[in-house]
KOLKEBA-758051 format. One record per atom (N, C-alpha, C): chain; x, y, z; residue number from 1; residue in one letter; atom name. Coordinates in pm, 1 decimal, decimal comma. Layout:
BEGIN
NODE chain       xx       yy       zz resi resn name
NODE     A        X        Y        Z  NUM    A   CA
...
//
This chain:
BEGIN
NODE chain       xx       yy       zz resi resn name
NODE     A  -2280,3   1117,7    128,4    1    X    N
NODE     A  -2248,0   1250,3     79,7    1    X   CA
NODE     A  -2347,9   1289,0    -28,6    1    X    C
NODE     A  -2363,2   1435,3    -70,6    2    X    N
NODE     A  -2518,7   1469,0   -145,0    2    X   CA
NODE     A  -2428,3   1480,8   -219,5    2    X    C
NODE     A  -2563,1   1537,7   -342,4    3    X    N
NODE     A  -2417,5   1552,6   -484,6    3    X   CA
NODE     A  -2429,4   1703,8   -454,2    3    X    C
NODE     A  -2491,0   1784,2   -375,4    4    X    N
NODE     A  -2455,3   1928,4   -388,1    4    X   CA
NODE     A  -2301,6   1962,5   -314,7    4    X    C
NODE     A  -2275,5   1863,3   -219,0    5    X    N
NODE     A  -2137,7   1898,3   -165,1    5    X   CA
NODE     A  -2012,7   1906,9   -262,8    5    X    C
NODE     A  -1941,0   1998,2   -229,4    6    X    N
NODE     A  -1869,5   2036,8   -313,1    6    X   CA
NODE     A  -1710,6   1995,1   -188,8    6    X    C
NODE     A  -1626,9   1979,5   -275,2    7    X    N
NODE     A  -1523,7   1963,8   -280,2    7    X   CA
NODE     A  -1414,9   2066,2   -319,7    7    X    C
NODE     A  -1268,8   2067,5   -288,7    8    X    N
NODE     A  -1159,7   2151,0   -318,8    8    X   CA
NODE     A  -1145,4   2118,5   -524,0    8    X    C
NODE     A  -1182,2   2011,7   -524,8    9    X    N
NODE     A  -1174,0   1978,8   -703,9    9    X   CA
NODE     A  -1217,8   2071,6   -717,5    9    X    C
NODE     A  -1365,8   2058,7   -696,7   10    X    N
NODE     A  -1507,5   2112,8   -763,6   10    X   CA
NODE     A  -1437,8   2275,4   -767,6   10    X    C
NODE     A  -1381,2   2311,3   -713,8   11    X    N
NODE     A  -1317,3   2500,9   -692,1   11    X   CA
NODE     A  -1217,3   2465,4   -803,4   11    X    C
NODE     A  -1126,4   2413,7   -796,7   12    X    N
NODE     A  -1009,5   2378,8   -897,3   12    X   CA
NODE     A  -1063,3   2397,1  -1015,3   12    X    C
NODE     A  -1123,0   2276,5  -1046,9   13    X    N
NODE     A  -1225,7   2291,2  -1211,7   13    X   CA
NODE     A  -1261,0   2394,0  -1243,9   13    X    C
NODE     A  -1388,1   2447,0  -1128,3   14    X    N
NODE     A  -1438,4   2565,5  -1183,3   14    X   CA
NODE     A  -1342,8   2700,7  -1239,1   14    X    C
NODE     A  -1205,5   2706,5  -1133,4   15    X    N
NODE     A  -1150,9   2822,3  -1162,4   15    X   CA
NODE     A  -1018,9   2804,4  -1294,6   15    X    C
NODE     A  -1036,8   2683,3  -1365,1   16    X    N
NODE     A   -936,2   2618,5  -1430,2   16    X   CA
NODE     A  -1029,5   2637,8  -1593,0   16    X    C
NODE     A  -1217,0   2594,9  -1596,8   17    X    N
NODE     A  -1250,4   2645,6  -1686,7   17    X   CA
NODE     A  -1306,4   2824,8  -1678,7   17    X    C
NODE     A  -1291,6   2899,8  -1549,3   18    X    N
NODE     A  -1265,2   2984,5  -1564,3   18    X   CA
NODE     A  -1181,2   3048,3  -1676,1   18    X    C
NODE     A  -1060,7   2980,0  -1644,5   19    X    N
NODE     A   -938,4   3075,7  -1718,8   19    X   CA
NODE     A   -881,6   3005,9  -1800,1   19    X    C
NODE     A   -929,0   2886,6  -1922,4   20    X    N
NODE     A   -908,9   2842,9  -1985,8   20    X   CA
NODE     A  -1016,9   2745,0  -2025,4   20    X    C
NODE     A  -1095,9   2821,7  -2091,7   21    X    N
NODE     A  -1260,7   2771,6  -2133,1   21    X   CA
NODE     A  -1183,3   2677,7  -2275,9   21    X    C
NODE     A  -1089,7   2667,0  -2318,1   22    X    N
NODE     A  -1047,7   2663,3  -2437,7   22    X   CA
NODE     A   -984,6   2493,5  -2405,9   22    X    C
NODE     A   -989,3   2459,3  -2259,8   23    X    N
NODE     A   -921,0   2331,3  -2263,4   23    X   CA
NODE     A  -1053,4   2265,3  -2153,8   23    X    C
NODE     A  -1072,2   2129,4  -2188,8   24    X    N
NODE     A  -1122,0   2016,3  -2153,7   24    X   CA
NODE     A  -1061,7   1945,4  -2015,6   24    X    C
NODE     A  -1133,3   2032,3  -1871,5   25    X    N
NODE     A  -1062,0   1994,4  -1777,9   25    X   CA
NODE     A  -1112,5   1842,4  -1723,4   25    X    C
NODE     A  -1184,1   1812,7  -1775,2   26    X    N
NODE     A  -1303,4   1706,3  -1704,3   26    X   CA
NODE     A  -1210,9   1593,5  -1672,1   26    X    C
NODE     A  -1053,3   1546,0  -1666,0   27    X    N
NODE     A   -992,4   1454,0  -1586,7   27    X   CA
NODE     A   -993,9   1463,3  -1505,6   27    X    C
NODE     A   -967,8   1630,6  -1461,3   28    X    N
NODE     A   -930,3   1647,6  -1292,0   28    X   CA
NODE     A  -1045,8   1614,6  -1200,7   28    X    C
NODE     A  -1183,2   1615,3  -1234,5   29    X    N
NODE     A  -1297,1   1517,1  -1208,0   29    X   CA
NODE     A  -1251,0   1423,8  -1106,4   29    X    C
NODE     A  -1170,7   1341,4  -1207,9   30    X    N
NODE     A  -1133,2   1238,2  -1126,6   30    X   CA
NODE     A   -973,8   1237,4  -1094,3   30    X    C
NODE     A   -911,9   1258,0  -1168,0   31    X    N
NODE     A   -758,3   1231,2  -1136,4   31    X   CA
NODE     A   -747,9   1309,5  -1021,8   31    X    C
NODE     A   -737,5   1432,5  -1011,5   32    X    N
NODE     A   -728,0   1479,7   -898,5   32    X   CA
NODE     A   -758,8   1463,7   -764,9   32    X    C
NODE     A   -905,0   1402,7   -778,1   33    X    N
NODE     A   -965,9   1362,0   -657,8   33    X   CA
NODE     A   -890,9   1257,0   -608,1   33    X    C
NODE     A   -847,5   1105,8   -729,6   34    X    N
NODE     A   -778,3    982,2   -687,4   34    X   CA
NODE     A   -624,5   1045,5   -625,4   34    X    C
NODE     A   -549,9   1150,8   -677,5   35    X    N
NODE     A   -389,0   1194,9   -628,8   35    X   CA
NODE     A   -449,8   1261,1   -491,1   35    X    C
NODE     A   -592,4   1327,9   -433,7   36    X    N
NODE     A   -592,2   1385,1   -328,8   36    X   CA
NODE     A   -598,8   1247,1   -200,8   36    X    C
NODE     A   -686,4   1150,8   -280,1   37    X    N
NODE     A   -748,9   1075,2   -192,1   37    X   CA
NODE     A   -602,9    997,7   -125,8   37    X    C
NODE     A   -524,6    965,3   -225,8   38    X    N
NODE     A   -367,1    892,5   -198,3   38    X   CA
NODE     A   -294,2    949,8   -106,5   38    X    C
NODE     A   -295,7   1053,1   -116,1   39    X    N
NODE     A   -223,0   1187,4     -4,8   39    X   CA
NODE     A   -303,3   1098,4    114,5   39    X    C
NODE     A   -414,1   1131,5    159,7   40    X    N
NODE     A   -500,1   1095,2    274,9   40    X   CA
NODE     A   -440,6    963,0    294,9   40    X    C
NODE     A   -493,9    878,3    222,3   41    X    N
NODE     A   -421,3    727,4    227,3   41    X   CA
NODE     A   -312,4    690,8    333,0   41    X    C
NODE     A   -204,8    743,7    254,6   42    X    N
NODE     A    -47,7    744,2    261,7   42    X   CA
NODE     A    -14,3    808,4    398,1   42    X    C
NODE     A   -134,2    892,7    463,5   43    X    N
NODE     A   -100,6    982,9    561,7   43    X   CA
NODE     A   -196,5    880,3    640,0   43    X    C
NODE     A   -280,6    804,0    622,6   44    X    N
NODE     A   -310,0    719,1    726,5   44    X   CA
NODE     A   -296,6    599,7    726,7   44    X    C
NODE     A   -198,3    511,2    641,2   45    X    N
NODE     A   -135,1    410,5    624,9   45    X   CA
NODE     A      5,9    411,2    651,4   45    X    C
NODE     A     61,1    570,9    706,6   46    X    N
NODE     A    165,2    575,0    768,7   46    X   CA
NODE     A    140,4    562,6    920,1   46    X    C
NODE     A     42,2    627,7    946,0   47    X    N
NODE     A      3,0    654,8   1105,6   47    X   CA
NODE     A    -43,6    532,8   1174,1   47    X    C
NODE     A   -121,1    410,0   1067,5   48    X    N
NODE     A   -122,7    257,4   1122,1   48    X   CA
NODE     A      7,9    167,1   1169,3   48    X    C
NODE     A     63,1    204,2   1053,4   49    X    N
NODE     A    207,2    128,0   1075,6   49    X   CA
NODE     A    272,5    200,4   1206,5   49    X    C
NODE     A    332,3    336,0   1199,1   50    X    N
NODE     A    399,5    406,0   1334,6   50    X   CA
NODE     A    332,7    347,1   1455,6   50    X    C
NODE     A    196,8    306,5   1443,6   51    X    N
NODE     A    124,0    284,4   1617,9   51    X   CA
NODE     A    187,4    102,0   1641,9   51    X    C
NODE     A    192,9     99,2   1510,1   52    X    N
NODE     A    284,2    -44,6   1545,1   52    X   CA
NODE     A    461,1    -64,7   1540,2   52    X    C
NODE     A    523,4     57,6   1553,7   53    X    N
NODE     A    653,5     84,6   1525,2   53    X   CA
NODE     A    696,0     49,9   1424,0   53    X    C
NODE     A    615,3     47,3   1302,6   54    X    N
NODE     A    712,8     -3,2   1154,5   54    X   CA
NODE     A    695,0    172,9   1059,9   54    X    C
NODE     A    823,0    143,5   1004,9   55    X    N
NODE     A    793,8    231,7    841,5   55    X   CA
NODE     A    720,1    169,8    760,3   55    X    C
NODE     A    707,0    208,2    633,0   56    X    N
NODE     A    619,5    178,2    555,3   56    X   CA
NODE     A    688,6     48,8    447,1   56    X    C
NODE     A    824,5     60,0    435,6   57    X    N
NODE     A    878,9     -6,4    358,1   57    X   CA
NODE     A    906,9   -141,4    466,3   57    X    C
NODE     A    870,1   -174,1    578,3   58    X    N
NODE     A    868,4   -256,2    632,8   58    X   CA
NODE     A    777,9   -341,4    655,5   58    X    C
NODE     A    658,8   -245,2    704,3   59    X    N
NODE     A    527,4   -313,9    642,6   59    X   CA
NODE     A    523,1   -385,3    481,5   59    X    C
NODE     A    590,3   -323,2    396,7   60    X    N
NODE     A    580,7   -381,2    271,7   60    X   CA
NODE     A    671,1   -556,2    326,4   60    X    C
NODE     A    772,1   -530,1    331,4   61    X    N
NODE     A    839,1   -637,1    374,2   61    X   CA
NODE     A    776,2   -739,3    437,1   61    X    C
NODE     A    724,9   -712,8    532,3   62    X    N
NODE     A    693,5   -813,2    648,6   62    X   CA
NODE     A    523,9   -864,8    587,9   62    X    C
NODE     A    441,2   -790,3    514,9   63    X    N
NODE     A    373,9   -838,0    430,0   63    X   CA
NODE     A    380,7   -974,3    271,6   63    X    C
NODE     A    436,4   -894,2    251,7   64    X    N
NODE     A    473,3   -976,1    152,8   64    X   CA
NODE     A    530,2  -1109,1    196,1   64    X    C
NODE     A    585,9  -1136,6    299,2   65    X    N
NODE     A    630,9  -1279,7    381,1   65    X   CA
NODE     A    471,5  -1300,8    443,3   65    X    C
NODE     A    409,9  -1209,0    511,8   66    X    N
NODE     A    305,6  -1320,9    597,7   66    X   CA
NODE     A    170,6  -1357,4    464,1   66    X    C
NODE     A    173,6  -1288,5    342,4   67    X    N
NODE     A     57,2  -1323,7    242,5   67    X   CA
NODE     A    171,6  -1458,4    190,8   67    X    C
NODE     A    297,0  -1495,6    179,1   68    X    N
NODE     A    345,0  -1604,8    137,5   68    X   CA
NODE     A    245,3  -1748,3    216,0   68    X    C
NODE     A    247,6  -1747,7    336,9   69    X    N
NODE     A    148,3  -1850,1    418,8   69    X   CA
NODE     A    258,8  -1917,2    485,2   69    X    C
NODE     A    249,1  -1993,0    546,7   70    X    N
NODE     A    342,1  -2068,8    641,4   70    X   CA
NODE     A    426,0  -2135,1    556,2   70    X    C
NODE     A    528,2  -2136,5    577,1   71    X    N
NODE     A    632,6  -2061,0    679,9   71    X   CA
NODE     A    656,9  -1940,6    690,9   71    X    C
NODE     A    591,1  -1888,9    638,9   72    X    N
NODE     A    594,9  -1677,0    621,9   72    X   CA
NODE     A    775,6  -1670,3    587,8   72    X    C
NODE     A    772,0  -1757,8    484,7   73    X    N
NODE     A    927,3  -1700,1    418,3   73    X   CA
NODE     A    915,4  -1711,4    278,1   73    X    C
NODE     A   1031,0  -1645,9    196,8   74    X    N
NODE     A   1107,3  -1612,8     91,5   74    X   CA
NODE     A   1209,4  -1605,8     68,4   74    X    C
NODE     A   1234,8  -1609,4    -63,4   75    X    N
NODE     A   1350,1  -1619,6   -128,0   75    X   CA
NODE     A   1415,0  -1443,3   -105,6   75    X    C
NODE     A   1525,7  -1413,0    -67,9   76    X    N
NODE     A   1534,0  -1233,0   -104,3   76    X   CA
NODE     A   1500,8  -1199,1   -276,2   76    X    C
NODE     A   1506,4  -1270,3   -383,9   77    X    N
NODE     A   1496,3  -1282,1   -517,5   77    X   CA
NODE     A   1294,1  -1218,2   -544,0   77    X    C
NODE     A   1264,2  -1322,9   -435,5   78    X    N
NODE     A   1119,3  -1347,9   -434,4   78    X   CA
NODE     A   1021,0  -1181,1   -365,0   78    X    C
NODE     A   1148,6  -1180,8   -315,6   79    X    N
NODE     A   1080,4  -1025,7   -180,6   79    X   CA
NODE     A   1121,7   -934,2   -254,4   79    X    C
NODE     A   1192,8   -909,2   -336,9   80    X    N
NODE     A   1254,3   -835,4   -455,0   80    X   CA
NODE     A   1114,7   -787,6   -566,0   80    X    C
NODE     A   1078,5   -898,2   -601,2   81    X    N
NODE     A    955,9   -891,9   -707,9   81    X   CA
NODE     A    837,0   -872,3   -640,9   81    X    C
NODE     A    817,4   -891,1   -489,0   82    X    N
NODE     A    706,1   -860,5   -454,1   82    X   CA
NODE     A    707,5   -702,9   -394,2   82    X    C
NODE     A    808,7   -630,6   -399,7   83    X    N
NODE     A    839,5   -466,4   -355,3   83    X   CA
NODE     A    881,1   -407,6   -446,8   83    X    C
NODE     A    898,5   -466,0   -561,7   84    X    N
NODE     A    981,1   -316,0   -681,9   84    X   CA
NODE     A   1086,6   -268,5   -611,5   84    X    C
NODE     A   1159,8   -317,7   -545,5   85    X    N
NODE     A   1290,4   -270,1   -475,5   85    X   CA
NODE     A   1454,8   -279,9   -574,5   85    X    C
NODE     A   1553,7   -206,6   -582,8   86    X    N
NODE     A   1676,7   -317,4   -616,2   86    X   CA
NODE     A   1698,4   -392,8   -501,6   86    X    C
NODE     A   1783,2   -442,4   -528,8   87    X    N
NODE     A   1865,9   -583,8   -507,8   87    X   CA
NODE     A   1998,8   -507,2   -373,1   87    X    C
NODE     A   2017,2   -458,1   -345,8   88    X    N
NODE     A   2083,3   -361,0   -279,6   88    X   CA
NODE     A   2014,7   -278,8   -170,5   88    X    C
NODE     A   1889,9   -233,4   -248,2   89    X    N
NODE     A   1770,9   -202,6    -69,6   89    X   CA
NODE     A   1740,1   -297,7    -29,3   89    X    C
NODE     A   1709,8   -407,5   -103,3   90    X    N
NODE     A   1593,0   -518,4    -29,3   90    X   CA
NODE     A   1738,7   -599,4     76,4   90    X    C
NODE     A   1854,2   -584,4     -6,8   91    X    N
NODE     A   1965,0   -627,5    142,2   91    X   CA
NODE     A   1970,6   -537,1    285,1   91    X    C
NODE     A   1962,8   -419,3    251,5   92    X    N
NODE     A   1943,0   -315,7    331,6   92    X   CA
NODE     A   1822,7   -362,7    443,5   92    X    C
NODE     A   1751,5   -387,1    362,2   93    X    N
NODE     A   1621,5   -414,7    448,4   93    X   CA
NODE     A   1591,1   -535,2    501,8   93    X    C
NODE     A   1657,2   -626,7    475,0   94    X    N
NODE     A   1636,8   -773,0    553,6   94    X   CA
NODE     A   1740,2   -774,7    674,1   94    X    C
NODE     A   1833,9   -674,7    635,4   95    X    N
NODE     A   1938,4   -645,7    751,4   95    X   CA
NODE     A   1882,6   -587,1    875,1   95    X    C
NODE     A   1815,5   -475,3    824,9   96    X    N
NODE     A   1789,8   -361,4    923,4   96    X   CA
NODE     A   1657,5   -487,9   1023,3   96    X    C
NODE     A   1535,7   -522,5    919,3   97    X    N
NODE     A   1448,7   -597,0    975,6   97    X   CA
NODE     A   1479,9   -742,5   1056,3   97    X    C
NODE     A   1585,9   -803,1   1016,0   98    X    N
NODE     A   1675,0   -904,9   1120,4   98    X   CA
NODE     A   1725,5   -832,2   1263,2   98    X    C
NODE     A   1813,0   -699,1   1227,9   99    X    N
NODE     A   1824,4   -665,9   1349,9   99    X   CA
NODE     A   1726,7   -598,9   1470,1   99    X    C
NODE     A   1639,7   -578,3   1387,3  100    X    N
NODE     A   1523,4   -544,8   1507,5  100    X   CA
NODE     A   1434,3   -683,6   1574,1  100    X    C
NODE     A   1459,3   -822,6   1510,3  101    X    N
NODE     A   1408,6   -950,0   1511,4  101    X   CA
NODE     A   1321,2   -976,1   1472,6  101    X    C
NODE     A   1273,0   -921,3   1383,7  102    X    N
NODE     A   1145,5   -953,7   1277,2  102    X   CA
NODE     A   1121,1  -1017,4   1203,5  102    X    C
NODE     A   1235,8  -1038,2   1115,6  103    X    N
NODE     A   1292,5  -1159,1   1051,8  103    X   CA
NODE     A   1388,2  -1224,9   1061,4  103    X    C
NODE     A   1477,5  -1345,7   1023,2  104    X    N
NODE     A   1548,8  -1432,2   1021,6  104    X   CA
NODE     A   1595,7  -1470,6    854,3  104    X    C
NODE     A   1758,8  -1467,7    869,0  105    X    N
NODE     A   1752,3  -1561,2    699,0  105    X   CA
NODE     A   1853,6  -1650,2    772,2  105    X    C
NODE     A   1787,6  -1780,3    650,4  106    X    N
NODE     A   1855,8  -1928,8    711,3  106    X   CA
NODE     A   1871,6  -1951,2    554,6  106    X    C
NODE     A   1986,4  -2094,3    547,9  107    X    N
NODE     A   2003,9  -2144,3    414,5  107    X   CA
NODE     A   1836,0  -2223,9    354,6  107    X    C
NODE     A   1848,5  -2215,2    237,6  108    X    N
NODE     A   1771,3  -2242,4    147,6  108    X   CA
NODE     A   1805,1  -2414,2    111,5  108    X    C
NODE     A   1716,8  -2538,9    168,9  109    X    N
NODE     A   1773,7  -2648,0    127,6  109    X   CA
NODE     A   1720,5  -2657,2     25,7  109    X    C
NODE     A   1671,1  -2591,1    -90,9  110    X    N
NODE     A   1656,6  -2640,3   -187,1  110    X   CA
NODE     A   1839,7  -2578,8   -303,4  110    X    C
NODE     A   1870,2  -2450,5   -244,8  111    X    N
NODE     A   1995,6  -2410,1   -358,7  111    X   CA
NODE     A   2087,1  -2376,2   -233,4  111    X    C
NODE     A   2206,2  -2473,2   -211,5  112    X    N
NODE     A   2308,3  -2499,4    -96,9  112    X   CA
NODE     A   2365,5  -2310,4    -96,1  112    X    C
NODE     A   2359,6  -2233,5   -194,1  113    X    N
NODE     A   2417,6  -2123,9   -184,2  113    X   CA
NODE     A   2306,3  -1999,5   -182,8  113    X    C
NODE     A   2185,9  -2016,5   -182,8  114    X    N
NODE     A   2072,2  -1940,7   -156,9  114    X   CA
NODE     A   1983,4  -1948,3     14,6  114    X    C
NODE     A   1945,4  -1816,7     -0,8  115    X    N
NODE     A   1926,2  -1794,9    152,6  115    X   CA
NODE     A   1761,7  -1803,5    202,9  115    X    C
NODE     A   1690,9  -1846,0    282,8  116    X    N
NODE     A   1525,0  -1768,1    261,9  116    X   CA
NODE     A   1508,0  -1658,3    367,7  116    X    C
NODE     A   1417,9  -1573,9    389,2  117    X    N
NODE     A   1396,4  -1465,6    472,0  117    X   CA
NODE     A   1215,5  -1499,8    505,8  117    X    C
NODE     A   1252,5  -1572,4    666,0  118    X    N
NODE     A   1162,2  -1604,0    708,2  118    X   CA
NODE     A   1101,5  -1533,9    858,5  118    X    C
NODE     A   1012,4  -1460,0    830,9  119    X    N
NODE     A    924,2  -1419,9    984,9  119    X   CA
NODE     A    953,5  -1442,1   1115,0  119    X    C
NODE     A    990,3  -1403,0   1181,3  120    X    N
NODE     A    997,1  -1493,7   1375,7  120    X   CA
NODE     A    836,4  -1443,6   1380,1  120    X    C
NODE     A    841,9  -1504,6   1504,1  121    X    N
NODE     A    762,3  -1488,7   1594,8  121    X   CA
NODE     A    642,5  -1324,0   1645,9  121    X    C
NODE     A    793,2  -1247,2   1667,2  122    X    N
NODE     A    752,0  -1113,1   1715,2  122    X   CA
NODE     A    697,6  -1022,3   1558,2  122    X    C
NODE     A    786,8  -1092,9   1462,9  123    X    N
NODE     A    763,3  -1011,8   1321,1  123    X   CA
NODE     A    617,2  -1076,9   1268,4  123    X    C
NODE     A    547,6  -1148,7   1336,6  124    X    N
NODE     A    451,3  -1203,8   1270,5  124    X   CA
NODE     A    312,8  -1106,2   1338,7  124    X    C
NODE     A    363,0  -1140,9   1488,3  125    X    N
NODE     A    259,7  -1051,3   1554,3  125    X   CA
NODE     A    234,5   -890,8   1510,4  125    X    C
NODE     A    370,2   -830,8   1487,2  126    X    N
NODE     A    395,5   -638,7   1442,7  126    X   CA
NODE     A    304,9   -713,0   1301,8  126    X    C
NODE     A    336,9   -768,4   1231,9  127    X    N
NODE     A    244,6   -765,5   1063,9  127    X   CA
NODE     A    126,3   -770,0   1097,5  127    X    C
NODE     A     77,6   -853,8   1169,2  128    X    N
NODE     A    -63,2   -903,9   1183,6  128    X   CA
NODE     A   -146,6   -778,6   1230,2  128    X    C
NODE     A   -107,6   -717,9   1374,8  129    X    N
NODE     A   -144,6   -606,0   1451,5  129    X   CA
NODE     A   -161,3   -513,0   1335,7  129    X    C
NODE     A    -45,9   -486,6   1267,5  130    X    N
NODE     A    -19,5   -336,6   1193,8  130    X   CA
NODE     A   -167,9   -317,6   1048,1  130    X    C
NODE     A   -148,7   -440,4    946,4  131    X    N
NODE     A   -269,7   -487,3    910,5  131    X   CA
NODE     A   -373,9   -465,3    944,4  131    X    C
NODE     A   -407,9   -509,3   1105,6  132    X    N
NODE     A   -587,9   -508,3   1157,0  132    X   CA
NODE     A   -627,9   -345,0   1165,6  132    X    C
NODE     A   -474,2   -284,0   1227,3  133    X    N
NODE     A   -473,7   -143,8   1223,2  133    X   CA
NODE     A   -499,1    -39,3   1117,4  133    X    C
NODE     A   -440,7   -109,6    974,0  134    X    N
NODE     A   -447,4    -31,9    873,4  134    X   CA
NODE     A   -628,1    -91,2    799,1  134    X    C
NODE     A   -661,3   -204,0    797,0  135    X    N
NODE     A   -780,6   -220,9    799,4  135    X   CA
NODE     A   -878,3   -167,8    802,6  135    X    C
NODE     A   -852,8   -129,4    997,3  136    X    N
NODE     A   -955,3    -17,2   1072,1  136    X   CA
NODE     A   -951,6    144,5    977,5  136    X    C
NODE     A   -824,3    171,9    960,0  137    X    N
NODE     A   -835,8    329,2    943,7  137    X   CA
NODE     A   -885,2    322,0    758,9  137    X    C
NODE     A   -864,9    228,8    706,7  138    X    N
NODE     A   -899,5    198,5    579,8  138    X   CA
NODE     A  -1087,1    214,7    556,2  138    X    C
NODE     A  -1144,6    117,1    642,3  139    X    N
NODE     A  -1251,4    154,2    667,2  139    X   CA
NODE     A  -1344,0    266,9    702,1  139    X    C
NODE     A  -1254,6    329,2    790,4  140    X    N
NODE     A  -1316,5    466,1    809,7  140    X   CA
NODE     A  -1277,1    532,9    687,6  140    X    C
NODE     A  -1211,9    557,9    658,6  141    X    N
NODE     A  -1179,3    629,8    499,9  141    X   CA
NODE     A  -1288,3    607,4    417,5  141    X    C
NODE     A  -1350,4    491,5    363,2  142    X    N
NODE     A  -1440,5    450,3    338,1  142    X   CA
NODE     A  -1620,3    434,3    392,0  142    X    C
NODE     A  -1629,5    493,9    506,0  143    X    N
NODE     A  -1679,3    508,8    536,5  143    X   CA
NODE     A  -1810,4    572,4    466,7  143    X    C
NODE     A  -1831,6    671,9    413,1  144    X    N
NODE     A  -1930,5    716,2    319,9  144    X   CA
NODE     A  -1969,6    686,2    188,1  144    X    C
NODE     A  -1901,4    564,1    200,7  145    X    N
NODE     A  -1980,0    489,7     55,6  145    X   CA
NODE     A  -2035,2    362,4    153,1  145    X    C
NODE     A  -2145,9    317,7     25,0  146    X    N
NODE     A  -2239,8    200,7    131,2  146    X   CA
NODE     A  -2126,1     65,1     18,7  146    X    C
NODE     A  -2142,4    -28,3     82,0  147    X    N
NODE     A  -2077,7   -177,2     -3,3  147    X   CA
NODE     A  -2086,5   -190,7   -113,1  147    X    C
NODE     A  -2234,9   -137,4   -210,6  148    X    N
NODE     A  -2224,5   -152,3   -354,4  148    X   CA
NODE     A  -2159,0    -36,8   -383,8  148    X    C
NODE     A  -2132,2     93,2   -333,9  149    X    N
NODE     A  -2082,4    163,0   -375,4  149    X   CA
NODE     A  -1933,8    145,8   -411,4  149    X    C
NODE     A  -1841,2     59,7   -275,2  150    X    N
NODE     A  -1737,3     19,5   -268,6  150    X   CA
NODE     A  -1725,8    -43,4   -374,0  150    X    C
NODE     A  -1790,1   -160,9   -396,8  151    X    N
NODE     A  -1772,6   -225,8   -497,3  151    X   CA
NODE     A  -1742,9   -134,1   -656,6  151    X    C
NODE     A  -1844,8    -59,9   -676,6  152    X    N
NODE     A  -1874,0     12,9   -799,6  152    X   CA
NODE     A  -1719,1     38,4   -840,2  152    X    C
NODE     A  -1676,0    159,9   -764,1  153    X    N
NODE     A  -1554,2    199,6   -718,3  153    X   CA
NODE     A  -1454,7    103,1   -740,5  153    X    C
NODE     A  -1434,4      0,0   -714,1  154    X    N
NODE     A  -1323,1    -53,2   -691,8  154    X   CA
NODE     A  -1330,7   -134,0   -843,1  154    X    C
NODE     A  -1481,0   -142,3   -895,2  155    X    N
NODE     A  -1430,0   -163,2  -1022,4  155    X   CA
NODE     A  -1404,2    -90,9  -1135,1  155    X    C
NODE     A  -1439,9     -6,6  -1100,9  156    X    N
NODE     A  -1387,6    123,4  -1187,7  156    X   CA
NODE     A  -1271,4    198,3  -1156,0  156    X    C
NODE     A  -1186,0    160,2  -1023,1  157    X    N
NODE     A  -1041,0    189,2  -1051,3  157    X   CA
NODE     A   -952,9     65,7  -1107,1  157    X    C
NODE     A  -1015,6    -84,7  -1089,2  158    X    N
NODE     A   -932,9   -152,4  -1116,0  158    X   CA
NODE     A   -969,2   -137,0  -1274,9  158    X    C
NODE     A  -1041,0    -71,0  -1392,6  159    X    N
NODE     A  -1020,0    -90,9  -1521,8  159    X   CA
NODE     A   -913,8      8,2  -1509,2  159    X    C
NODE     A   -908,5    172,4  -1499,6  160    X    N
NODE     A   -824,8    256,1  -1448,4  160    X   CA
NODE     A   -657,9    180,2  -1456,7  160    X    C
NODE     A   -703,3    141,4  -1360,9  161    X    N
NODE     A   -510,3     24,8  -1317,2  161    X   CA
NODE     A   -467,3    -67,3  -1384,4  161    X    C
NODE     A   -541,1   -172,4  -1437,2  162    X    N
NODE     A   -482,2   -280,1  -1481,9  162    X   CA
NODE     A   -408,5   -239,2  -1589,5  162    X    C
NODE     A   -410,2   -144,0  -1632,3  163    X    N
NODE     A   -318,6   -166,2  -1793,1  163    X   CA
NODE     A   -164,7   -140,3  -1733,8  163    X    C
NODE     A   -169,0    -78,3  -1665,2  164    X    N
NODE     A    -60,1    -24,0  -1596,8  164    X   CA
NODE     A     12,6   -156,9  -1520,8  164    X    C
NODE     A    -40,6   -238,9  -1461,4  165    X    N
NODE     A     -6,2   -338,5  -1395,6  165    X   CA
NODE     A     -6,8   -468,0  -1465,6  165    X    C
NODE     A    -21,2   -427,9  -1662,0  166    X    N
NODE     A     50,0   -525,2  -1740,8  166    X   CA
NODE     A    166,8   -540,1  -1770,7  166    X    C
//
């Protein structure tokens, strides 16, 4: 991309110090661009998952078990902290995802009254597929930056993020 291309920001800004020369718009620079780019995201990290029949909060689910590693299970306590969920959806959701057979919960031999929520078979393949899928469309998104650029980028949102994710 040149730097003469202009963007929906680039109109925003301009017509924002238009009509208020008196305020310092230069976040929307970037903030705006990162809340537009998320929109896009979200609209094609939904459309990966649907080609693999999951929602999005399922993909979260069924992720968070296959990055655990074999046995692709958890504690519900454990799947809790890895989704920002309560304790009340994430039951919701091991229910709903058992009855479609994606997952399984069996007792926990380490606490006789604790349960784990472990992957089958078919739930391993929908994660894996849905992943390579979201991958692909991830890439194309990315597409017009070259690798150091990616890089650049990704370290300059992760200073951006981390405080937030203290």
């Amino acid at each position: 991309m040149t730097q003469d291309a202009q963007d929906e920001v680039d109109r925003l800004v301009t017509a924002w110090r238009a009509e208020r020369p008196d305020l310092d718009v230069e976040p929307l620079q970037v903030l705006s661009r990162v809340s537009r780019l998320a929109k896009h995201l979200d609209r094609a990290r939904r459309a990966a998952f649907a080609e693999h029949g999951l929602e999005p909060w399922e993909f979260d689910v069924l992720t968070a078990l296959r990055r655990a590693g074999k046995p692709y299970e958890l504690s519900p306590g454990a799947l809790l902290r890895a989704t920002l969920v309560t304790s009340g959806t994430m039951t919701n959701r091991i229910d709903r995802l058992a009855q479609a057979g994606l997952v399984v919960r069996r007792p926990d031999p380490e606490d006789r009254r604790g349960v784990l929520v472990s992957l089958t078979p078919a739930g391993l393949d929908r994660v894996d597929a849905a992943f390579a899928g979201l991958l692909r469309r991830e890439h194309e998104l990315l597409a017009g930056l070259g690798a150091q650029e990616q890089r650049a980028l990704a370290g300059l949102l992760r200073t951006l993020l981390a405080p937030f994710d203290s």
